[in-house]
C-alpha positions in Angstrom: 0.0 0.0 0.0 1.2 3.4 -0.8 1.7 5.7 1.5 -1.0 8.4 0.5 -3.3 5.4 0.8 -2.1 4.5 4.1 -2.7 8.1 5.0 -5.8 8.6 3.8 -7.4 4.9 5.1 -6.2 5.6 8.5 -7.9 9.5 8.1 -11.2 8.2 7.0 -10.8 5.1 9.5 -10.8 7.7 11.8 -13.3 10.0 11.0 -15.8 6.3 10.4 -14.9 5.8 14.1 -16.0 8.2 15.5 -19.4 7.4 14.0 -21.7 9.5 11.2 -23.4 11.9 14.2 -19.8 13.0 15.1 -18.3 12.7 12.3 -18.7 16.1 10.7 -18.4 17.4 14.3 -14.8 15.7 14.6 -13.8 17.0 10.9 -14.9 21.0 12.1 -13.1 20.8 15.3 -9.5 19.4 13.9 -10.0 22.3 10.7 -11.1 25.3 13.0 -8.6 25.2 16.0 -7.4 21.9 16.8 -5.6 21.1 13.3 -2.2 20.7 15.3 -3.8 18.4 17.6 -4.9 16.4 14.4 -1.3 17.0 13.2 0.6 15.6 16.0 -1.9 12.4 15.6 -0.6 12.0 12.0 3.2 12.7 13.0 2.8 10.3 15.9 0.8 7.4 14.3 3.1 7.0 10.8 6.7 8.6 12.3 8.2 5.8 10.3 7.2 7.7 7.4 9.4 10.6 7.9 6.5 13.1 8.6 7.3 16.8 8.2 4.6 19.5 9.9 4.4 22.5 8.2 2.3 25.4 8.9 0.2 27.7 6.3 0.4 31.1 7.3 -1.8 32.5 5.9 -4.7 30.0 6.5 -3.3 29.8 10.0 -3.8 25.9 9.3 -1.1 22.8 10.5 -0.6 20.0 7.9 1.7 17.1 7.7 3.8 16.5 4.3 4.4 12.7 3.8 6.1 12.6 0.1 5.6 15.7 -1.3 1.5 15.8 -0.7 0.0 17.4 2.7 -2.7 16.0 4.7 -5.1 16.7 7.6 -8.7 16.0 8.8 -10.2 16.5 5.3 -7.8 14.2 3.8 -5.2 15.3 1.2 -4.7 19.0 1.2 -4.0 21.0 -2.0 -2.2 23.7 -1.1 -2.7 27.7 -2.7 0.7 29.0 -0.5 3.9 27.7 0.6 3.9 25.8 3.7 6.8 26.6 6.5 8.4 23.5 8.0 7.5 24.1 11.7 10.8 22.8 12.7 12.7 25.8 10.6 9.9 28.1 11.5 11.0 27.3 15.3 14.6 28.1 14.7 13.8 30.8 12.3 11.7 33.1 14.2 11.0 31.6 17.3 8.9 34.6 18.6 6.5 33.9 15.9 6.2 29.8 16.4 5.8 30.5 19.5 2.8 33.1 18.8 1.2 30.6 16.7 1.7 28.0 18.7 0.1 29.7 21.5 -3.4 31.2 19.4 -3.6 27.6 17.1 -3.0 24.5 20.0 -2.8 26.1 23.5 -6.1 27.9 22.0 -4.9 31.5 24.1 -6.2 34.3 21.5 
């Protein structure tokens, strides 16, 4: 299996779990403040996949690259800016990761 395929079964696995009522519930929460939460399930759940998060800044949205593609709750995520590799982001300009990271998973705005 490839690994978009594993990505994506495990995504809508997870969504199916969850069950239809909660469901769309689930998919709303993880795109509108709780997409590094979703994130850090991805990086944690397929690490021997060499994950990569990244952040959109200008959607103010977390996704995980896996082989060039990005994912998150929704499934595969076609991007319309670059994404910033959070790890270069934090050494970059710490103040700002730190900003975001504060407003997008502590949920402090």
């Amino acid at each position: 299996m490839s690994v978009h395929n594993k990505v994506v079964t495990f995504i809508e696995r997870f969504k199916k779990n969850a069950g239809n009522d909660c469901s769309l519930a689930l998919e709303d929460a993880f795109l509108n403040g709780n997409c590094y939460w979703f994130a850090q399930i991805l990086m944690k759940r397929f690490r021997s996949l060499n994950p990569t998060l990244c952040y959109l800044q200008i959607e103010g949205h977390f996704v995980v690259k896996f082989e060039n593609r990005y994912y998150d709750i929704a499934g595969e995520k076609f991007l319309e800016e670059k994404p910033y590799v959070w790890e270069e982001l934090l050494n970059e300009e710490p103040n700002l990761a730190q900003r975001i990271y504060r407003n997008c998973a502590l949920l402090e705005n």
